[in-house]
C-alpha positions as CSV (number, residue, x, y, z in Angstrom):
1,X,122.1,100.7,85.4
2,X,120.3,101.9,88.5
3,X,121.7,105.4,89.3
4,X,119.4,108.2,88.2
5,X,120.5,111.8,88.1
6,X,118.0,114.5,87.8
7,X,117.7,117.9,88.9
8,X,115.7,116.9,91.8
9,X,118.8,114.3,93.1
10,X,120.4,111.3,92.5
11,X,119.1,107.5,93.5
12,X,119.7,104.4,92.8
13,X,119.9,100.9,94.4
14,X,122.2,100.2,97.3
15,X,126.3,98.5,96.5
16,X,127.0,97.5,92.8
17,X,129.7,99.1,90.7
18,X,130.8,103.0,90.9
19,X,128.5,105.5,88.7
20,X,126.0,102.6,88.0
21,X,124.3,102.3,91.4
22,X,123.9,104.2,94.4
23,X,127.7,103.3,96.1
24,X,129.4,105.1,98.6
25,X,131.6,106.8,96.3
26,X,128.5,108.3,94.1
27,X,126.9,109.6,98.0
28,X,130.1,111.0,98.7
29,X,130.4,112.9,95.2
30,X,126.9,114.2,95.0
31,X,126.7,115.6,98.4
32,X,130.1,117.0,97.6
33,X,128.3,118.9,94.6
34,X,125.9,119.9,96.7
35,X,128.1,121.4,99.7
36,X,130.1,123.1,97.2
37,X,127.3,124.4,95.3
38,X,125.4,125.9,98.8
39,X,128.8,127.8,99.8
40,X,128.0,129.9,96.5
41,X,124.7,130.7,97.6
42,X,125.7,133.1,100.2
43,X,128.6,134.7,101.5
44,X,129.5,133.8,105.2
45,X,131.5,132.0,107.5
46,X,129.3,129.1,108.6
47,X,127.1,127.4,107.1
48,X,124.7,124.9,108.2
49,X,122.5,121.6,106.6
50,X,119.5,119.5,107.9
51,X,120.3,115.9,107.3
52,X,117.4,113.8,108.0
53,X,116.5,110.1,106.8
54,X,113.8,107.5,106.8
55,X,114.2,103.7,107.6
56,X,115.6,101.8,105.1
57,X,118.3,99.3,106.4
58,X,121.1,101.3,105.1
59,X,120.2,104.7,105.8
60,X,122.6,105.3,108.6
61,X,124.9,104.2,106.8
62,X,124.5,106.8,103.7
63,X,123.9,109.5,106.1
64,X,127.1,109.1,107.7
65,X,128.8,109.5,104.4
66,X,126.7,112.5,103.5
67,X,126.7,114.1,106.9
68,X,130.8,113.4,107.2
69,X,131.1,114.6,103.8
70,X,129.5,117.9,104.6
71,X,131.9,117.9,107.4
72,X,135.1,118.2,105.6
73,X,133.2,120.8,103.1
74,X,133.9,122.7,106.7
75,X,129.7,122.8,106.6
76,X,128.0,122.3,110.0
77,X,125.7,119.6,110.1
78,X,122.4,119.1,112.4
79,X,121.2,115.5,112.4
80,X,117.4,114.9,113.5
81,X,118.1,110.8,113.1
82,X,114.9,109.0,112.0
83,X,112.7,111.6,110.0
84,X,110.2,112.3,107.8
85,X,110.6,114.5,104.6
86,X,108.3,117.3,105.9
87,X,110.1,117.2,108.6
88,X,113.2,117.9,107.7
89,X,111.6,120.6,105.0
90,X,110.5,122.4,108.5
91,X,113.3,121.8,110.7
92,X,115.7,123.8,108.0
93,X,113.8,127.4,108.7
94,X,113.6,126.7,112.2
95,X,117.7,125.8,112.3
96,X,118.0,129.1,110.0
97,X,120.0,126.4,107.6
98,X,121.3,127.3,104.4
99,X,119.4,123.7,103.1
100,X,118.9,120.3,103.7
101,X,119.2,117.0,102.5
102,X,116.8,113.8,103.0
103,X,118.0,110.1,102.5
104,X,114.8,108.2,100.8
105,X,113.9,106.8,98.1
106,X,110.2,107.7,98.8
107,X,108.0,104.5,97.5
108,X,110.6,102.9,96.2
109,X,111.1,99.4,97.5
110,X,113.8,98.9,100.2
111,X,117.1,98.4,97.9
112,X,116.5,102.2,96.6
113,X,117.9,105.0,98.2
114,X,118.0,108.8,97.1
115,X,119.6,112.4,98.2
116,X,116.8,114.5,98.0
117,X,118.0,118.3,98.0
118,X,116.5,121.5,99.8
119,X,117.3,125.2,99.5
120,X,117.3,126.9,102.9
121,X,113.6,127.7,102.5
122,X,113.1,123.9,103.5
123,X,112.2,123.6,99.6
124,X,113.3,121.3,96.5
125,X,115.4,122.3,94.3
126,X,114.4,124.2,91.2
127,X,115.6,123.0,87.8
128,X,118.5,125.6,87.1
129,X,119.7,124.5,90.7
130,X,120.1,120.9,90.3
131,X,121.4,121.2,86.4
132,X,123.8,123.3,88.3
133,X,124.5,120.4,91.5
134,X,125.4,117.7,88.5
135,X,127.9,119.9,86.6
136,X,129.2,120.3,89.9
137,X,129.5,116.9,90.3
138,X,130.6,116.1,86.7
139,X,134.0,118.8,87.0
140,X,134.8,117.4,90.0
141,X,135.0,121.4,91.3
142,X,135.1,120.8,95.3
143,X,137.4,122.2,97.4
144,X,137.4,120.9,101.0
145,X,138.4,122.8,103.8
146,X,141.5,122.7,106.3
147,X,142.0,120.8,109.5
148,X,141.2,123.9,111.5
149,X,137.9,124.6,109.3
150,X,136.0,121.4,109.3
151,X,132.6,121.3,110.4
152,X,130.8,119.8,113.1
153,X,127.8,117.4,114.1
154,X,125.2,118.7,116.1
155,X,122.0,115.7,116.9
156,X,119.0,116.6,117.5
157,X,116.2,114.4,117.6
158,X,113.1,116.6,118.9
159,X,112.3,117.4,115.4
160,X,109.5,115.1,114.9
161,X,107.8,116.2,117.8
162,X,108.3,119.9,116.8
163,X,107.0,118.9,113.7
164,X,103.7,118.0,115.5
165,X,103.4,121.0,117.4
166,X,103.7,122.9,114.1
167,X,100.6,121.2,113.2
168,X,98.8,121.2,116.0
169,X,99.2,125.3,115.8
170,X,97.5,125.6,112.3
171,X,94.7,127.7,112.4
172,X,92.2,125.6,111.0
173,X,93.6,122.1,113.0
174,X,90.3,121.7,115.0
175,X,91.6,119.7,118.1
176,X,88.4,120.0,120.2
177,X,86.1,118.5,117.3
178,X,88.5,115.5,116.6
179,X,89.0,115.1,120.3
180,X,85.4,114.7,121.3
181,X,84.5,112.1,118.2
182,X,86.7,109.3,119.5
183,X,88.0,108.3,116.8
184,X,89.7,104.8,116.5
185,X,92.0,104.4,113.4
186,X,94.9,102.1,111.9
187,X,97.8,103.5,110.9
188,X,100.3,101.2,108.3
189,X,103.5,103.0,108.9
190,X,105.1,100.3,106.3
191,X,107.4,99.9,109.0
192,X,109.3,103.3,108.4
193,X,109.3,106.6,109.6
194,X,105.4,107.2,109.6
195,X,105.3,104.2,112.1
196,X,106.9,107.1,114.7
197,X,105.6,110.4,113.9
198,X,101.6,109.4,112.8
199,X,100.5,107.6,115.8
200,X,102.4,110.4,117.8
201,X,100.1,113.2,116.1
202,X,97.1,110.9,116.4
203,X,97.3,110.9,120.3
204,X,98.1,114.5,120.4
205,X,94.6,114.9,118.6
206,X,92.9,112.8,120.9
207,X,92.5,109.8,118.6
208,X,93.3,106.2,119.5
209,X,95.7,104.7,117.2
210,X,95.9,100.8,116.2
211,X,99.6,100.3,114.9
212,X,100.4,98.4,112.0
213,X,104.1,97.9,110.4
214,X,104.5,101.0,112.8
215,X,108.4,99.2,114.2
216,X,111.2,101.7,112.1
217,X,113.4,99.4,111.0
218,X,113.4,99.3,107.1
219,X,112.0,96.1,106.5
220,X,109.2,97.0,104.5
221,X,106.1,94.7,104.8
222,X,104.8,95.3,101.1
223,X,105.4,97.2,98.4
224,X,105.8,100.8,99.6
225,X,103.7,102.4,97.3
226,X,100.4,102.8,99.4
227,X,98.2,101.5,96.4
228,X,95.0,99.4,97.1
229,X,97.0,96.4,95.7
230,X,99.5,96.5,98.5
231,X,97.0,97.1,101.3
232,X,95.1,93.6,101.8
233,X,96.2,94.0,105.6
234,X,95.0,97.4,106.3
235,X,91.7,96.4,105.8
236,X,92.0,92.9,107.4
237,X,92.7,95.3,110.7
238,X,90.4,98.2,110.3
239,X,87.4,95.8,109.9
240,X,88.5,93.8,112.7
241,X,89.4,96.5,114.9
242,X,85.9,97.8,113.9
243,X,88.1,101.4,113.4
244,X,86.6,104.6,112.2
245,X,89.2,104.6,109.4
246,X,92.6,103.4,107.9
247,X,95.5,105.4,107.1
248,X,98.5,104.6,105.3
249,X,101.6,106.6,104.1
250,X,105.0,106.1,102.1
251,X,108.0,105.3,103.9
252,X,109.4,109.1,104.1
253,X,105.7,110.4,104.6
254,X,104.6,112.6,102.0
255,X,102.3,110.9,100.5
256,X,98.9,110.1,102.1
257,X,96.0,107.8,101.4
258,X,93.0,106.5,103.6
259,X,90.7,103.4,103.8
260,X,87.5,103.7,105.0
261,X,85.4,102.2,108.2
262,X,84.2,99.2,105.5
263,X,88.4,98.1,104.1
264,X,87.5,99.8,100.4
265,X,89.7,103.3,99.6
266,X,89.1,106.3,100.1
267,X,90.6,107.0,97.0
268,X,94.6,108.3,97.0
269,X,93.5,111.1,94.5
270,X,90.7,112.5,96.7
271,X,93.0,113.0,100.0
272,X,93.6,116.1,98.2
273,X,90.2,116.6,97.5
274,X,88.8,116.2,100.4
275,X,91.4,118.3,102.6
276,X,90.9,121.2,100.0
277,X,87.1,120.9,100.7
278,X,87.8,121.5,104.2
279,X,90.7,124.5,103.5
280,X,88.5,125.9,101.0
281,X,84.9,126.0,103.6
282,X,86.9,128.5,106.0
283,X,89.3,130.3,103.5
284,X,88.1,130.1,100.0
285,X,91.0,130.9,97.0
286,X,92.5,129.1,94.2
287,X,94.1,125.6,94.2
288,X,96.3,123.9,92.1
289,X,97.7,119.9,91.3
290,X,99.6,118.5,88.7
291,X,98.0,117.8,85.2
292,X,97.9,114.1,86.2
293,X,95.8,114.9,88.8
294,X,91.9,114.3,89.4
295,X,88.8,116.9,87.9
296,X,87.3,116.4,91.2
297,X,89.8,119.3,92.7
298,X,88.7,121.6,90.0
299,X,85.1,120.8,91.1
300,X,85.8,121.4,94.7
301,X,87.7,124.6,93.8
302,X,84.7,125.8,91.7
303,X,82.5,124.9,94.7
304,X,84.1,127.4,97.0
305,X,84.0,129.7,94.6
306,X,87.9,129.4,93.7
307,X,89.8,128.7,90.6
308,X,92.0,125.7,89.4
309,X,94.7,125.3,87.4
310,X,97.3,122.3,86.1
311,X,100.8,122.4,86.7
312,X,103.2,120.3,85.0
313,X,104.0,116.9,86.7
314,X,106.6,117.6,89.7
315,X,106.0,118.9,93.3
316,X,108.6,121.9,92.3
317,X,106.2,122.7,89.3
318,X,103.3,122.6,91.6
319,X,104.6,124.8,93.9
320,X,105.6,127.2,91.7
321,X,102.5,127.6,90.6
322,X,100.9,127.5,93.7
323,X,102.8,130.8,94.3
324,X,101.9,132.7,91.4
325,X,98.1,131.9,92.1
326,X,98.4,132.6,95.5
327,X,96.8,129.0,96.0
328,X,95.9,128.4,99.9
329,X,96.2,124.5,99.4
330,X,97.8,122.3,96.2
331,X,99.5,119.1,95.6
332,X,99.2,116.0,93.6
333,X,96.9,113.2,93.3
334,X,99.3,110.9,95.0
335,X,97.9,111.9,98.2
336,X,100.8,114.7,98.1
337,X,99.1,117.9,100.3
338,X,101.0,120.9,100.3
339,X,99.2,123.7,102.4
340,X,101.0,127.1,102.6
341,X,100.1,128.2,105.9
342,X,102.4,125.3,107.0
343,X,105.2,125.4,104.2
344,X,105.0,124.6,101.1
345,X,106.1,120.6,100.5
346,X,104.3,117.7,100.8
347,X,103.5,116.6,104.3
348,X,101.0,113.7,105.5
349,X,101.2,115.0,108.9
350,X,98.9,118.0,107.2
351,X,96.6,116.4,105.7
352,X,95.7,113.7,108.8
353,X,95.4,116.7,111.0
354,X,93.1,118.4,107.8
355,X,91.2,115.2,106.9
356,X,90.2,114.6,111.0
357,X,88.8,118.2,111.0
358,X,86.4,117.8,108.0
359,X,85.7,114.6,109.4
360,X,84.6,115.9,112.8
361,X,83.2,118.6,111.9
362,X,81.1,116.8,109.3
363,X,79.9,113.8,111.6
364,X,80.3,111.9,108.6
365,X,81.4,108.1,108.1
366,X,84.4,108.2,105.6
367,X,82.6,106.6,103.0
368,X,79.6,108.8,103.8
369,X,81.9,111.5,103.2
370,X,83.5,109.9,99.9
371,X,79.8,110.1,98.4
372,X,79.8,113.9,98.8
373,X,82.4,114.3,95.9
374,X,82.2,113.5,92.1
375,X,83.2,109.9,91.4
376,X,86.3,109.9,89.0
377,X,88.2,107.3,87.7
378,X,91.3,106.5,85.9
379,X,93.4,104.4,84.1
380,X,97.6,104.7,83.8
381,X,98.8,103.0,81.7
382,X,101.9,103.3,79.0
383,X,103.7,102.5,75.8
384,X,107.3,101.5,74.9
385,X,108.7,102.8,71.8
386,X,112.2,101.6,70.1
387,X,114.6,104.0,70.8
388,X,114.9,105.6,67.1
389,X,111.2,106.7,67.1
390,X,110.7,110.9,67.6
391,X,108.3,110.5,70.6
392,X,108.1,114.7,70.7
393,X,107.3,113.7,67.5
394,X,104.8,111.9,68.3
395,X,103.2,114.0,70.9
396,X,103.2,116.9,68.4
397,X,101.1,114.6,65.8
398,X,98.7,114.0,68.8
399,X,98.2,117.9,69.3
400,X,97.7,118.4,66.1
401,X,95.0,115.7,65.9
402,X,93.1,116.9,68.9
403,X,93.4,120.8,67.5
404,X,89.4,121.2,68.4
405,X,89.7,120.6,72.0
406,X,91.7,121.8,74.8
407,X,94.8,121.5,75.1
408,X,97.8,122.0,77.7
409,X,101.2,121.9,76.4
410,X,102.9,122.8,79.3
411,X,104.1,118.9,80.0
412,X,103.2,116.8,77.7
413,X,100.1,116.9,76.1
414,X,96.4,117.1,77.6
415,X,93.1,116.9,76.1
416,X,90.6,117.8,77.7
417,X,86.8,116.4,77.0
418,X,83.9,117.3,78.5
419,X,83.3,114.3,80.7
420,X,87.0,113.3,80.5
421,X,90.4,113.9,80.0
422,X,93.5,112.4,78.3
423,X,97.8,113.0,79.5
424,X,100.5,112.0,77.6
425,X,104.1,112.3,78.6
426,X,107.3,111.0,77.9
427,X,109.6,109.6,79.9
428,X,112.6,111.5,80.6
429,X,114.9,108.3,80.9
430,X,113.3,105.6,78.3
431,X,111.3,105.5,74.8
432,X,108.1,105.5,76.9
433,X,105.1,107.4,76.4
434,X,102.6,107.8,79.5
435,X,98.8,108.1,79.2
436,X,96.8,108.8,81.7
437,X,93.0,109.1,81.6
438,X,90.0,109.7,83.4
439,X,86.2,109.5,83.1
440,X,82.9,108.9,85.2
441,X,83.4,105.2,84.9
442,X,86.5,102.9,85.4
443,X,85.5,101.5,81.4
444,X,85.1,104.8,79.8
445,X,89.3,105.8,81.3
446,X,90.2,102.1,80.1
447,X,88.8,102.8,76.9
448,X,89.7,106.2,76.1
449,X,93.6,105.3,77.1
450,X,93.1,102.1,74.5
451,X,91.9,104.5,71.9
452,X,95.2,106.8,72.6
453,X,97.7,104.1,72.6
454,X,96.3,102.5,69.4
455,X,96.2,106.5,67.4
456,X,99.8,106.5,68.8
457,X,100.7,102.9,67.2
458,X,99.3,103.7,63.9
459,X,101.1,107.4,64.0
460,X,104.6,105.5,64.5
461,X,104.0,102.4,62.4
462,X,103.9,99.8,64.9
């Protein structure tokens, strides 16, 4: 079974049998739940939804379906075509929209697909919303509208370049710098949506782009996920292109990572970092990621003379607690940015512009500027379970045991060390138990996350 329904959406792979993967039927009945559940949000006689998508092969095709659904919920729809998902999270305040929806299955490979829902603050879902979406969906509760009360498409496709105005306006965005150090860099679009809108920002700024897997048509040239693993061809080209640096994104462009002028990464955890370093030199204030995240934002934070602090694992967690800090930049160690003064969702778009400015403004090499931060690394790894076994259980045998140290609770459990720190979660759909560590060295994370898996064996007898 490959259809997933959480409150943050549904996906699944493309075709299959109804309720199992991602058919037409199941697009058609979620964005149903959602339609119906936006008309009880406010009381009006129009209402209006951003549909945006990235690539994939079949993305038209589910967008018709949503968008057409919509339609006959007698909801106006405005299509922007080939997007990105911060752009789409933008273009619903500017369209005064009631929400939005985005068609992508993020770094999933190429036979995933996924609704992805917005409120009409351009912003995901919050839990009691989306438990609310599937009940929707469950009770079948939709009422379509009359012949004379259908709603209609409206296309526009400027969005991505309003997208990059938006960025070039941010305060901090220091066009002159970036202009006059001539940067050359490679972009790996993965042959989706960031292909269009990163090069695009890149010439705005003044910087000359090399394209790779830049041509949006779905066919994705490696695994998605823009780990070092996947990337053997980024640093082919930025070495022979002799380019300043490397940059690479997901297919629906919220996640960020670069390679420096040598092939090696930057790091996918310290895109964050190093943007906050450069947020946090001209306003200084608090900062927040997910508990998965790297120390080396707390270190940053604590730099500027700003305080940190964990979410639980989630963008919507993170940017709820982004708010009740008053954070002035957040996001997760994916390479996720989310910077208020723009809008609070994950946007690669940001964090080039952000990462160019601390690079110009530095007259740094990338890995010159990668030796100014604490070196952190970590290991992910996890552990199955049969399906009888308590794993809360568990997890509450593992707090117990670590009593003396620190501990967060709030997802999970984390210990924290003083050189080092451990995660465990469970999975919400499997018997699985994640831990995640980090340490100074790359054999210190390995071992700390052996020595947790084998106290969790010998906890459950196995």
């Amino acid at each position: 079974m490959t259809l997933i329904k959480s409150i943050s959406g549904i996906r699944g792979t493309i075709g299959g049998a109804v309720g199992e993967n991602l058919t037409p039927i199941d697009a058609v009945k979620f964005a149903s739940a959602y339609g119906t559940w936006l008309k009880t949000q406010r009381n009006k006689q129009d209402y209006r939804v951003v549909v945006g998508r990235d690539a994939r092969i079949y993305g038209e095709m589910i967008q018709n379906l949503v968008m057409n659904t919509l339609v006959g919920l007698g909801i106006h729809v405005i299509d922007p075509g080939l997007s990105t998902t911060p752009t789409v999270e933008i273009a619903v305040p500017m369209e005064y929209a009631d929400g939005g929806i985005i068609l992508t299955a993020s770094h999933n490979p190429k036979q995933w697909n996924a609704l992805k829902l917005l409120n009409a603050k351009g912003e995901f879902l919050d839990a009691e919303e989306g438990a609310k979406i599937l009940e929707i969906a469950e009770s079948d509760a939709m009422q379509f509208a009359d012949v004379d009360a259908l709603g209609k498409i409206t296309k526009n496709q400027a969005y991505i370049d309003l997208h990059i105005d938006h960025v070039m306006g941010l305060e901090y965005v220091n066009k002159e710098a970036i202009e006059a150090a001539n940067f050359k860099v490679v972009v790996d679009g993965v042959n989706s949506t960031g292909g269009i809108a990163i090069p695009l920002l890149l010439e705005r700024l003044g910087v000359h782009p090399v394209k790779l897997y830049c041509e949006p048509n779905g066919h994705f040239p490696h695994n998605p996920e823009p780990l070092k693993e996947h990337l053997g061809d980024l640093s082919n080209e930025v070495k022979k292109h002799q380019a300043d640096f490397g940059i690479v994104v997901d297919p629906d462009v919220d996640r960020l990572a670069f390679m420096d002028e040598n092939g090696e990464m930057f790091g996918e955890e310290y895109t964050l970092v190093a943007c906050a370093d450069y947020v946090l030199s001209k306003n200084p204030g608090n900062t927040v990621s997910n508990m998965s995240s790297t120390r080396a934002l707390r270190d940053v934070t604590e730099k500027h003379g700003g305080s940190y602090e964990a979410s639980a694992v989630g963008e919507v967690n993170v940017v709820s607690l982004m708010k009740k800090n008053n954070a002035v930049i957040g996001g997760e160690g994916n390479g996720g940015i989310i910077y208020p003064a723009s809008h609070y969702g994950r946007d690669a778009l940001v964090g080039v512009a952000l990462f160019l400015s601390l690079l110009a403004e530095k007259q740094l090499s990338v890995s010159e500027l990668r030796k100014t931060y604490t070196s952190y690394f970590m290991s992910k790894k996890k552990i199955a379970l049969t399906p009888e076994i308590d794993v809360d259980a568990i997890l509450k045998a593992m707090e117990a045991k670590y009593a003396g140290e620190k501990l967060t609770t709030i997802d999970g459990v984390k210990i924290d060390f003083a050189e080092s720190w451990a995660h465990l979660r469970k999975s919400n759909t499997e018997p699985i138990i994640r831990i995640y560590t980090e340490a100074k060295l790359q054999e210190l994370a390995d071992d700390l996350a052996d020595k947790i898996i084998s106290e969790i064996k010998e906890i459950a007898s196995i």
